[in-house]
N, C-alpha and C positions, 0 to 999 in steps of 0.2 A: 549370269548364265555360266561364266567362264569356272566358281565356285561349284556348281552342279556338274559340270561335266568333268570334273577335278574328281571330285568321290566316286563317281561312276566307273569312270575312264581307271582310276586306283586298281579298285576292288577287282575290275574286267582283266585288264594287262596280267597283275597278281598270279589270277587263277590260272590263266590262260597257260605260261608259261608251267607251269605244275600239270597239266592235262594228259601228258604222254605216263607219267608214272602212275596217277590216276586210274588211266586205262589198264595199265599192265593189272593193276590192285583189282580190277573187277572180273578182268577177263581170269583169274588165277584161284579166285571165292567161287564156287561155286554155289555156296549157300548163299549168296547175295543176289543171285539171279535174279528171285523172284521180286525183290527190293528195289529191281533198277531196271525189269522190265516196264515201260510206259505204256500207260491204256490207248494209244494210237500209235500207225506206224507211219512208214516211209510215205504207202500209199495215201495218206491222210492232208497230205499237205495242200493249202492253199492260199495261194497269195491274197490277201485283203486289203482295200486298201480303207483307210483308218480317215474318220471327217470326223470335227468338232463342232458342230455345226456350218456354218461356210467358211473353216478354215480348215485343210486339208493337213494332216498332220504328215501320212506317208503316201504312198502309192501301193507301194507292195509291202506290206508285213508276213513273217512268216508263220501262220497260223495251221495250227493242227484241229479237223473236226473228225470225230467218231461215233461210237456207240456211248462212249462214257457224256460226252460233250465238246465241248470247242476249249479246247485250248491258245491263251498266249504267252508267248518269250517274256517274263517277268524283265530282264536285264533292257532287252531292245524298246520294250515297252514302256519302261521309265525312261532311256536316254529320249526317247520321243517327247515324250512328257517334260524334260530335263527336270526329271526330278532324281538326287542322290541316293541311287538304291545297285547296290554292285551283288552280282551273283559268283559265290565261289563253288565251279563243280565238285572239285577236289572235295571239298567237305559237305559236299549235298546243302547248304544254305544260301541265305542273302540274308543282307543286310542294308542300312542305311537306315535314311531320317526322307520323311514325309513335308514339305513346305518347309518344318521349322527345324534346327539340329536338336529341339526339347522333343520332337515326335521321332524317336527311335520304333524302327522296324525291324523285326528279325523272323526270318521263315527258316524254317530247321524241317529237313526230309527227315532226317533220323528219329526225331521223336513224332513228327507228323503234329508239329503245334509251330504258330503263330502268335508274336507277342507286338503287341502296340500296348502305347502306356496307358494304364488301367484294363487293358484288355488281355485275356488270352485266348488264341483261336486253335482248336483240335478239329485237324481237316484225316482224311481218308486218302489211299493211298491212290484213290482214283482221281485224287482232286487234283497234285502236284507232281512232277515229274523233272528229272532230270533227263535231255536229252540235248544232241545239238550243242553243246558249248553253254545253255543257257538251260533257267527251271520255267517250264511249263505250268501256269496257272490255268484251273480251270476258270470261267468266265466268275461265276457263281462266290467263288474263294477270293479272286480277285479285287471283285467287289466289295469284300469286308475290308482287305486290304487298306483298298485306296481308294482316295472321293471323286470318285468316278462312277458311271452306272453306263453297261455298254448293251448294244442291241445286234446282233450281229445274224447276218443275212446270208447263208452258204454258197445259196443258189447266185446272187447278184455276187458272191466276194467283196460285201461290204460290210463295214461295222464303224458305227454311229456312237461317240461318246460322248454322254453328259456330267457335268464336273456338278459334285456337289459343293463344291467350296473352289473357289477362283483358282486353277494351277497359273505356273510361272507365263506361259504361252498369251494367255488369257487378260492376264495384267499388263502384259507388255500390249495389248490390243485396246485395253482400256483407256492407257497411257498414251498411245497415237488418239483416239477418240474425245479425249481430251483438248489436245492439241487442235485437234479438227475442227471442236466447238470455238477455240480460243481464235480463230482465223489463222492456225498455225499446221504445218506436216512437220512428220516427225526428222524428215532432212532440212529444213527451214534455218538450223545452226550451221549448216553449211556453204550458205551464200558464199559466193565469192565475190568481192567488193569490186566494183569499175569507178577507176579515178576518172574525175571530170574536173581538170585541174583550169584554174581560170588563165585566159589568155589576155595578150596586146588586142586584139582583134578576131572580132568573129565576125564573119555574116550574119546579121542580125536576122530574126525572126517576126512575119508582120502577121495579125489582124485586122482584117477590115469589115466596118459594117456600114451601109450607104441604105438610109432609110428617106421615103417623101410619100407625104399622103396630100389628096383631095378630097375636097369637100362640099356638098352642096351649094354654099352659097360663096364659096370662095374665099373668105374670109381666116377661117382657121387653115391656109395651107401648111404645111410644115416640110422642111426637108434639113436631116440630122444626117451626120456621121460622124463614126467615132475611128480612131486609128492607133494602134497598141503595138509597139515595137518591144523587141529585147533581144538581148545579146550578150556578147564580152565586151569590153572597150578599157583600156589601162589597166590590165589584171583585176579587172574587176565584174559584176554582172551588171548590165547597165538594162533601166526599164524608162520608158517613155511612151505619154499617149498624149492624143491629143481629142478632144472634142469641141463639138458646133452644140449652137442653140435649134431653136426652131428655125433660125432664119438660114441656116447654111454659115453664121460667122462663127470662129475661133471665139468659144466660151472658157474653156478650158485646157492647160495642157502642164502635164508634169513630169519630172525625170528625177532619175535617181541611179544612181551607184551602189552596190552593195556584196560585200562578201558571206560569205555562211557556212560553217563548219559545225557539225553536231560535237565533232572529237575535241571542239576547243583552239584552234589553228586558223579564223576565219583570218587573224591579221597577223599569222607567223609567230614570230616572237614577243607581240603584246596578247596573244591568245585570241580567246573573244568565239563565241560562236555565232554572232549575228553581227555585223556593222555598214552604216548606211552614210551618206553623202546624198545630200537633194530634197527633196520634196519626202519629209522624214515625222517621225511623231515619237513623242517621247515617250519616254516609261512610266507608269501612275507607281505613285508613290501609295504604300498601303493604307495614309493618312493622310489630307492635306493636298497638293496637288494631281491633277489626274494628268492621263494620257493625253497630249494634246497633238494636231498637225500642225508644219510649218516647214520655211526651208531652212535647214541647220544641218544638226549630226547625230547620229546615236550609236553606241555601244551596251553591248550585253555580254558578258560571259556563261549566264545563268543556260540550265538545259532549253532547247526551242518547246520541248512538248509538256515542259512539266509548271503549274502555276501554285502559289499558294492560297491561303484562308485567306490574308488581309488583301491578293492582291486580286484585283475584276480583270476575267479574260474577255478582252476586246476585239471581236473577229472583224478583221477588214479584207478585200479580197479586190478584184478584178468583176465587174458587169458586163458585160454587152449589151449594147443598145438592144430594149426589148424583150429583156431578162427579167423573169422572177428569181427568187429564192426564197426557201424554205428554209429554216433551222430546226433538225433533230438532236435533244439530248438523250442518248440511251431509247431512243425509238419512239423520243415523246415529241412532238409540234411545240416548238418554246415561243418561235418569233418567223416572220416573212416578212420579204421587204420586196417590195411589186418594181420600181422604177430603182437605178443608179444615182446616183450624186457624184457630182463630178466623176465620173466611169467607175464608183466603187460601192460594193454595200458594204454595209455597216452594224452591227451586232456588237452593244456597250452589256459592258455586265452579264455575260452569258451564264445561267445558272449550270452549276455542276455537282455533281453527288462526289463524296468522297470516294477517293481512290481514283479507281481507272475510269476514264469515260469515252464514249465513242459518239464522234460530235461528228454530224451528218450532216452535207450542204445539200439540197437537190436543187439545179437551175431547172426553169423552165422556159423554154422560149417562146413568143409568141406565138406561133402553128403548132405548138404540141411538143417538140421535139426534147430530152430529159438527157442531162448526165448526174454525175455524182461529186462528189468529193467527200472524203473517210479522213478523220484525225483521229489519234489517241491520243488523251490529253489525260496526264498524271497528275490527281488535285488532292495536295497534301498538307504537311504542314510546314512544308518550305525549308526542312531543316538542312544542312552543308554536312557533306563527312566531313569528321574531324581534322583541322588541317587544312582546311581546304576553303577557299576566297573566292565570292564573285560578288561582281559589279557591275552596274548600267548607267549609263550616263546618257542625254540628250540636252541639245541645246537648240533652238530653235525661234524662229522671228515669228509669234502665233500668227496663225493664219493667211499667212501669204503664202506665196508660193515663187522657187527658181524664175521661170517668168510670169512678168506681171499683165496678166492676159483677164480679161471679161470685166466684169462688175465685182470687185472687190466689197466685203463685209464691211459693215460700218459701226460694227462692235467698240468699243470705247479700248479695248484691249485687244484690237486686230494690232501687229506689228509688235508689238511688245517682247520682250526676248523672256523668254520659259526656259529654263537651267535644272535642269534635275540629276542628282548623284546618289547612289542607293549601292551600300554594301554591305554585304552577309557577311560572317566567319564561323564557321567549324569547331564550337568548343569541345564538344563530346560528341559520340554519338546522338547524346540524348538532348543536346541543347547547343543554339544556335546563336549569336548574338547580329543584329542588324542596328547598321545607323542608313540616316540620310538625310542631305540638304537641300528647299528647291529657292528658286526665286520664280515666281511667277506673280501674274496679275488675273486676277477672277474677273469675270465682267463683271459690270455695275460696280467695283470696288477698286481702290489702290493697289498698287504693285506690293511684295512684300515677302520677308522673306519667313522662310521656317525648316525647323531642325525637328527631328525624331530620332528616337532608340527603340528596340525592338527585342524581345525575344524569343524562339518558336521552340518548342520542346514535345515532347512524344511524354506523357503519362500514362503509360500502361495503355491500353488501346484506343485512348483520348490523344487526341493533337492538339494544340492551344500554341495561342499567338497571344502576343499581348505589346501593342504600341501606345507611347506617348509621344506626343509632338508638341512646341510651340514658337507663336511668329512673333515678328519683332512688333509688331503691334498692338498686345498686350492679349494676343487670342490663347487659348491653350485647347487640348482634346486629347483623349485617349480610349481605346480602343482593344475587346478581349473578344477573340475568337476559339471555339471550340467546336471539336468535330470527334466525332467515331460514327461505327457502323453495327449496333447492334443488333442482333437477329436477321441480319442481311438489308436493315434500313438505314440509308446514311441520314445522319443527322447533323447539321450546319448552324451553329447560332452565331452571331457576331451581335456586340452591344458597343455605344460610341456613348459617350459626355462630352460635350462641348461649353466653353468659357470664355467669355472677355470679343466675342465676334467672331472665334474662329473658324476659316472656311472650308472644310471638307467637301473637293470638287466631286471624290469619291464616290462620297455616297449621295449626291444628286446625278452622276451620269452623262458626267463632263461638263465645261463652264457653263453655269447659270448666271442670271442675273437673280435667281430667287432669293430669299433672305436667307440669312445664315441658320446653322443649325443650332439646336439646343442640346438636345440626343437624338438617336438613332435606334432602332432594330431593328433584326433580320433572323428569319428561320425559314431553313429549306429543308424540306423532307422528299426522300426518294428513294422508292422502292415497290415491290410487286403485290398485288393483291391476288390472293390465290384463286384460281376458279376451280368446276368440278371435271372432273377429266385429268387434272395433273398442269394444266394451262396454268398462265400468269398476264398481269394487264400491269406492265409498265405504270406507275403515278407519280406525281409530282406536284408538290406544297411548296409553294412560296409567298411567305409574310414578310412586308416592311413597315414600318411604324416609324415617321420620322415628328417630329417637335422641331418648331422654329422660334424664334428669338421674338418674334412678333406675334407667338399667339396661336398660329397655326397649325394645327394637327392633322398631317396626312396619313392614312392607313389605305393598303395598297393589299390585296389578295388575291393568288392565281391557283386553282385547281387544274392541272392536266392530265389527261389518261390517252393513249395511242395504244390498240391493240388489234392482228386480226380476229373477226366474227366471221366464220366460213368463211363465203368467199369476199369477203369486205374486210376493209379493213379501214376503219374506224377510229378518230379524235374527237375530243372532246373538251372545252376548257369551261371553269365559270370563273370568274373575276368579281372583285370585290374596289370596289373605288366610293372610299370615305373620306370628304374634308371638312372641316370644321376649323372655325373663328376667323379672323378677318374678314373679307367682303363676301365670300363665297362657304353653303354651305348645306353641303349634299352628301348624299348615300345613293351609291346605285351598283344593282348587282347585273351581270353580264353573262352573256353565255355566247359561245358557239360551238358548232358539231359539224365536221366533214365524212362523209364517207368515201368510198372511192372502189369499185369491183371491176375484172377482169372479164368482159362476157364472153370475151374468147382470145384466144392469143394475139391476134389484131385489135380488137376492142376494147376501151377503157372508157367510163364510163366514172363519173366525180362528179359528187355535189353538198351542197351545204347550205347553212342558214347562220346567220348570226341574229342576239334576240337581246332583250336586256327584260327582265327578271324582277324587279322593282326599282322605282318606287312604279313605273306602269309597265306592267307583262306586255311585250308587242315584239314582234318579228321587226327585225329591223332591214336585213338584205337578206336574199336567199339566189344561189346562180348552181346552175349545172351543166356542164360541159361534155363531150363525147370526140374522145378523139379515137380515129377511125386509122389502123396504119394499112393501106391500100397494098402499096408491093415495098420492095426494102429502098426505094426510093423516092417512093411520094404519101403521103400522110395531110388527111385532112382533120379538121378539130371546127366542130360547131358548139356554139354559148351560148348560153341564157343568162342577165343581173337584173335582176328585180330588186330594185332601189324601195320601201315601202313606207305608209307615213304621209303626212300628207304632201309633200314633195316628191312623192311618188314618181319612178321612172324607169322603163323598161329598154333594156338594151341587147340588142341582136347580133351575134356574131359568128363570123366563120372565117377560117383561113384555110390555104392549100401552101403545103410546102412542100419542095422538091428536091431533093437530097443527091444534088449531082456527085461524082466521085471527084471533083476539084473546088466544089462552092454549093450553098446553101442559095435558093428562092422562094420566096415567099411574097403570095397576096395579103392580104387581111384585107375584110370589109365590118364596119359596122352601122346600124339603124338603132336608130333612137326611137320608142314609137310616139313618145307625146311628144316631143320636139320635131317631129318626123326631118329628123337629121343624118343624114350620110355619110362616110367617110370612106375612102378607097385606099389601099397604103400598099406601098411595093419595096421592100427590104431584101436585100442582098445581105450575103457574108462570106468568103474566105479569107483563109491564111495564104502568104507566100512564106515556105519553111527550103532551107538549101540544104540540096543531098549530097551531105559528105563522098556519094560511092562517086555520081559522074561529075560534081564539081559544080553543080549549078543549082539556082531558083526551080522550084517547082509549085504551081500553084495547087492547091489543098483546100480540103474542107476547116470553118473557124476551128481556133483551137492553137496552133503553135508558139503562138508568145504569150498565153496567159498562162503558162507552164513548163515543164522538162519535155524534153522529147528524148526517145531515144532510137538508134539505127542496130539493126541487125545482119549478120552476114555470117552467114553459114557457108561451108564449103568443103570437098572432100582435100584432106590433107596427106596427098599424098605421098610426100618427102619427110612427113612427123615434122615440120621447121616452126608451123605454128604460126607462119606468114603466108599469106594469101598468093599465091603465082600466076600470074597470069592465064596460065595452059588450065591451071586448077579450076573445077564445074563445080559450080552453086549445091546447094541441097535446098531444092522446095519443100512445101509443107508443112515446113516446122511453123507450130503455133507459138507463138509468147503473150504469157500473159500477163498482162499490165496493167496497172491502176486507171487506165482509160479506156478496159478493152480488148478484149484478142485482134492482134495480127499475124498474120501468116506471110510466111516469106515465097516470092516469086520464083519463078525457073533459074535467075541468076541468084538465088541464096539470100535475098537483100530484102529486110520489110523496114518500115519506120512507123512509128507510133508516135501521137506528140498528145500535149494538154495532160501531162502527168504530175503536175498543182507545182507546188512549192514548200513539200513539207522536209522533216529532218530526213526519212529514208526514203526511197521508193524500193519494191522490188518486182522484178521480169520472171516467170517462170519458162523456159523454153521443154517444148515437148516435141519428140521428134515421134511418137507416136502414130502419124499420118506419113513418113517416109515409106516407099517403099521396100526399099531394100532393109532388110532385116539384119545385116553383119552390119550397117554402119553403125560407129557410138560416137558419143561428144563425152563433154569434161562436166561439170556439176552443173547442173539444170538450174539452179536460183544465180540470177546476178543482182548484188544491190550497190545501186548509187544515190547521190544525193542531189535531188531533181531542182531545177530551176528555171525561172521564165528565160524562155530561149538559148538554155542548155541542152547542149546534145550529150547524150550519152553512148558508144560505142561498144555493142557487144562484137566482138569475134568469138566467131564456135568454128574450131574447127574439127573437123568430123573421120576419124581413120574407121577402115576395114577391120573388123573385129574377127574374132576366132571366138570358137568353140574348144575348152581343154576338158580334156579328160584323165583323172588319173582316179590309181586304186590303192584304196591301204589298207595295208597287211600287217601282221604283228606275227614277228619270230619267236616261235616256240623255242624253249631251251635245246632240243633237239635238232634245230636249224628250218622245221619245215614250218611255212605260215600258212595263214588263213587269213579270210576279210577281217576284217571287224568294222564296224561301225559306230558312227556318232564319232569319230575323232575329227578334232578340230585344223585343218591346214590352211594356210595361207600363201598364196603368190604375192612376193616382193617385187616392183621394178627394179629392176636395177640404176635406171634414170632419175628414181627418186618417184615420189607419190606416193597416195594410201593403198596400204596393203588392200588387195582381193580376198576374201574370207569366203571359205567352204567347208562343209560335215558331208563325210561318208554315209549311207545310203544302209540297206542292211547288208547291200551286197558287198560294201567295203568302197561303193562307186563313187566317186566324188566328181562332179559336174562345173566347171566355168562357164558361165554365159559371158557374152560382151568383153573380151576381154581384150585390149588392146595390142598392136603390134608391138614387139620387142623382146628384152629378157626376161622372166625373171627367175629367182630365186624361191625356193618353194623350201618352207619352213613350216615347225609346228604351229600350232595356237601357244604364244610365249606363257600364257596365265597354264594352262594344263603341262605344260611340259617341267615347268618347277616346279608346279605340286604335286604333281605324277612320278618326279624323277623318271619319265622315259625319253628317248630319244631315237634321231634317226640313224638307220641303220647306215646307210651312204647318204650324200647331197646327192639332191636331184636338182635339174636346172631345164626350166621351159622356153622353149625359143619360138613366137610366134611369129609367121613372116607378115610380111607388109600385106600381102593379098588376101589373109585373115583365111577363111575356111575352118576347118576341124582338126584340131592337133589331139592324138593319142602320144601321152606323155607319159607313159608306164607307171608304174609301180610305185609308193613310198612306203617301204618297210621300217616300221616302228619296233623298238627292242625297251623291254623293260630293264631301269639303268639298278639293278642288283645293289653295287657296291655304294651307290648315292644312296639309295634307299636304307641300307645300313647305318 
């Protein structure tokens, strides 16, 4: 913009200062009179104010209507526009360039012609006019000008512009609306970062869940709890849970230590963005060993949110007793898991489309109750900038755990130690070099060790991977992955050979006892199917073909489609499951279909069926569910499963939960009808989360240690110190919006928010919006931190009295006298330091500060026009706002054109 108001701002200054000699020249012709009389006079004026459709360009323009027609200020009218088009009185024309500097514009009074390139335009003397410092277009002439088409309305003082070609104003709207789709605002680069730096000691963060049912005959009683800590503890983040069986005993419990830094800093001067101590799992190697649990160690320095071609994203997370979860890819239904395992779910292999993905958790609790959790996960081709090293190691005793608690697995390879070491390097941009060595033991097979080389390279808008590995056992495999996105559909293939026994835990989806592989393949397809209306239906292809050493051929097919249909919104999947040779040896096609609609803002309403397809057509289960949300604290949810077949069995259900503001309660009942069997179940749930403001536990709704939390404290700052004082009063109302949620801050300034996951960023948006008082402002509304199980994060906002400034610029004629002008660009400097305040003059020469903080500053041009312009200001002027904010009139800045620079 600053380049547009350069040529503008030129051309205007220029003339401006020539204007007095000008006059004498007209007033002294007499023959010129009738040449430089204008078809409207004084009486003709009328302020307009100027919309682009609902974007408001000016308030008042100064428009001239007559007998001849409506005239507007060609000069004023482009700086609106910002577009380069400078009017010189002195020689009755204008000039500039249109969008591009190849669309030269020139309007000449003297000859009464108009030239654009390939064009020449011969207007009438009623069309154009000099007057006012600026040339008068009529509407009509205008129009040929410039890609614009205007409708202008006397009576109301309105006039309506349609652009026939995108102006600057326009683009720059497009450009936010972009952003807007992207889940971004166009201040979004302005975050300001909150350190959450790790401690000795924190007050840990608790969950709790206390679940026991009855039953008819007495027989199946149950009574569960689960309990989830986390905190600081040794400069570190420390997480531990603990669960029971059915029986109320200690089945499970696990802990761990872990730092995390997105920047690379998680272990200071060894780097590292992820690293763990405790109940830990290691990295899968792109060939050869996978990701396995244990108690040992892990490091990574690679990015948290970015994965490759060879390597499978394995999502594990936190359950609460009584948790579903759903998995969305890009808005497709891939996977769900109904029950926890050991208090976690679990998602091996999650399919992803090349590039960006947006990997969507929904829980759902037993009575109905939903949150979310949002990743963006970057699936590339895994390449390192040049230069540049990372590495992951884990070591690990498989399948035990820190304490040795419940019924341990009786795997032939429980205990065994799993060693995994994997490193990139940064050859080129365009190619990457990878090794790695694991020892680990597969089930059903010996321990054993194996080395791979790797290379990952970008071919023109192809990514390719390509690994070989071999064990000391006499196995060997290799491995070529390819990927691009043509036409907007990602395309995924990976192909494997296997020799001599070797075992790819990989591509079976963690330790197997199955037999080894022979080869392998995979293709995933993902992308949109167009419908009529401009609409898209999300889809998604996934083929595996594996071959084993024994004869066996499994082929494996998933079709999915997630899209909304009015008011439903609709999944669908069909599956394909083919094996052949050895003992077993079938074809069977599968299907299922959810829908799910809103019947009112409280009502939600879901149901579905699953069926298989051949080799016998039959419904297999079908259930529908309606959850009912009563007031914002209590929510009931009634079921239907109809089990079909001839096993046939129907199941009744209903919950009531009550959503207290410190803990969750909950009935569940269900009936069996052919068993005619009962159950009664009564679950509780809160967090205890500690409020940094008074020092103490407060108990809370579930939620604070499966994630970050973060506290707020708003307050008016009345000394500018930036530290909270005692005497100093809160500011209510301010909303922040978080990744779990808006909160709003109380009468003492303080909100807290927790369950905000454990990804690389989070970000807050605070809006003060809902304040009453109008002169208060804060500092930059996005803070981002980097969230963690029973990390608090601490916003301070503090909030000064703002002012209203006003100033006016002027531009000195050679003769000494000024006039407004407009569109000039100035700026208020603090003098304390911060980003400059940016303001443009008005037509009246007005220039307006809103929200402007207490203190100095320094009031300067727009630095970009003022060197392209060579003008400058006349005196320094300096704004002093006091602490009690109100309306300061700041007079005057007179601008002078700098002559001898220009020279």
């Amino acid at each position: 913009m600053s380049s547009v108001w350069s040529a503008t701002f030129a051309v205007v200054a220029a003339t401006m200062c020539a204007l007095p000699a000008a006059a004498q020249t007209n007033r002294t012709d007499p023959t010129q009179a009738s040449v430089n009389t204008p078809p409207f006079g004084a009486d003709d004026l009328l302020w307009m104010e100027l919309k682009a459709g609902d974007v408001q360009l000016t308030d008042t323009m100064n428009v001239y209507s007559s007998r001849s027609g409506v005239f507007v200020p060609l000069g004023e009218f482009a700086r609106l526009l910002d577009l380069a088009i400078g009017v010189f009185p002195a020689q009755r024309r204008a000039e500039g360039w249109v969008l591009a500097p190849d669309r030269q514009l020139t309007v000449d009074l003297n000859s009464r012609t108009a030239t654009l390139p390939g064009r020449r335009i011969t207007f009438t003397a009623d069309q154009a006019a000099i007057y006012a410092d600026d040339l008068y277009v009529r509407l009509d002439l205008l129009e040929q000008l410039l890609p614009v088409r205007l409708r202008a309305d006397t009576a109301a003082q309105f006039m309506e512009l349609t652009a026939t070609e995108p102006l600057p104003f326009q683009q720059r709207e497009a450009r936010a609306r972009r952003l807007a789709q992207a889940g971004m605002r166009p201040d979004d680069a302005a975050g300001v970062r909150v350190a959450t730096p790790y401690r000795l000691f924190s007050p840990p963060a608790f969950d709790v869940n206390v679940g026991g049912q009855l039953t008819r005959d007495g027989v199946n009683q149950a009574s569960r709890y689960d309990i989830r800590a986390a905190g600081d503890l040794l400069w570190a983040g420390f997480e531990g849970y603990v669960g029971s069986n059915d029986d109320g005993d200690i089945s499970d419990v696990r802990v761990m230590l872990s730092r995390k830094d997105p920047r690379g800093h998680a272990l200071g001067a060894l780097g590292g963005t992820r690293a763990g101590l405790g109940d830990v799992f290691t990295p899968s190697m792109p060939i050869g060993a996978a990701g396995f649990g244990g108690r040992g160690v892990f490091y990574t320095s690679a990015p948290l949110e970015n994965v490759d071609l060879a390597t499978p994203l394995n999502l594990r997370g936190e359950l609460a007793l009584g948790e579903e979860v759903e998995l969305y890819v890009n808005e497709v239904l891939q996977a769900a898991q109904t029950s926890p395992v050991q208090g976690r779910y679990e998602f091996l292999d999650v399919p992803l489309a090349f590039g960006l993905n947006t990997i969507r958790l929904v829980f759902y609790g037993s009575q109905g109750q939903t949150r979310e959790v949002v990743r963006r996960i970057n699936f590339g081709a895994g390449q390192v900038e040049a230069g540049q090293f990372r590495l992951r190691l884990g070591a690990v005793e498989q399948g035990l755990t820190v304490f040795d608690v419940g019924e341990r697995s009786l795997a032939n390879s429980t205990g065994e130690a799993r060693l995994v070491a994997m490193a990139e390097y940064g050859v080129s941009s365009a190619l990457t070099l990878a090794a790695g060595v694991a020892r680990f033991t597969p089930e059903g097979s010996e321990a054993r060790s194996v080395g791979m080389l790797g290379l990952r390279a970008s071919i023109g808008p192809i990514a390719a991977q390509l690994d070989a590995a071999r064990d000391d056992v006499g196995g060997q495999g290799a491995t070529l992955g390819l990927a691009a996105r043509p036409f907007g559909v990602s395309i995924l293939g990976r192909h494997s050979e296997y020799s001599g026994g070797f075992i790819d835990e990989t591509r079976q989806l963690g330790v197997s006892s199955q037999a080894a592989l022979d080869r392998a393949s995979d293709l995933r397809l993902d992308g949109q199917v167009g419908l009529p209306g401009g609409s898209g239906v999300p889809v998604s292809l996934n083929l595996r073909r594996l071959e084993r050493v024994n004869g066996e051929r499994v082929v494996n097919g998933e079709l999915r489609a997630s899209a909304p249909v009015g008011r439903f919104y609709a999944s669908s999947s069909v599956a394909l499951e083919d094996e052949r040779g050895g003992a077993v040896s079938r074809q069977r096609w599968l299907g299922a279909s959810d829908v799910a609609t809103l019947v009112s803002s409280r009502l939600q309403l879901r149901g579905g069926v699953s069926y298989e397809l051949s080799p016998d057509a039959r419904l297999e289960t079908a259930y529908a569910t309606a959850d009912w949300q009563v007031s914002d604290t209590n929510a009931l949810r009634f079921g239907v499963i109809k089990a079909l077949g001839p096993q046939g069995e129907t199941s009744l259900q209903a919950s009531n939960l009550w959503r207290a503001p410190r803990f969750d309660l909950a009935v569940n009942a269900s009936y069996e009808t052919e068993a005619q069997e009962w159950r009664i179940g009564l679950q509780l749930g809160f967090g205890l989360s500690f409020d940094p403001f008074d020092r103490r536990y407060h108990v809370t709704r579930p939620g604070p240690a499966a994630g970050g939390a973060v506290a707020v404290n708003a307050w008016i700052d009345e000394n500018g110190d930036g530290l909270r004082q005692p005497d100093e009063p809160g500011v209510g109302g301010i909303v922040a919006e978080t990744p779990s949620g808006p909160v709003t801050t109380d009468a003492d300034g303080q909100a807290l928010a927790v369950g905000l996951g454990d990804s690389a960023s989070a970000r807050v948006r605070l809006d003060p919006g809902n304040v009453d008082d109008p002169f208060l402002v804060a500092g930059a509304p996005v803070r981002e931190f980097v969230p963690r199980p029973g990390g608090l994060a601490v916003i301070d906002y503090p909030m000064q009295r703002s002012a209203e400034v006003e100033l006016t610029g002027r531009l000195r004629r050679a003769d000494g006298s000024t006039r407004a002008l407009a569109a000039m660009g100035v700026e208020l400097v603090p003098e304390n330091g911060g980003a400059p305040i940016a303001g443009r003059s008005d037509h009246a020469g007005v220039i307006f500060f809103e929200d402007v903080r207490p203190g100095v500053y320094t009031v300067r041009l727009d630095p970009e026009q003022a060197r392209t312009l060579n003008i400058r200001m006349v005196t320094p002027v300096q704004v002093r706002v006091p602490a009690t904010g109100g309306f300061v009139r700041a007079g005057a800045v007179e601008v002078t054109f700098d002559q001898e620079a220009a020279r």
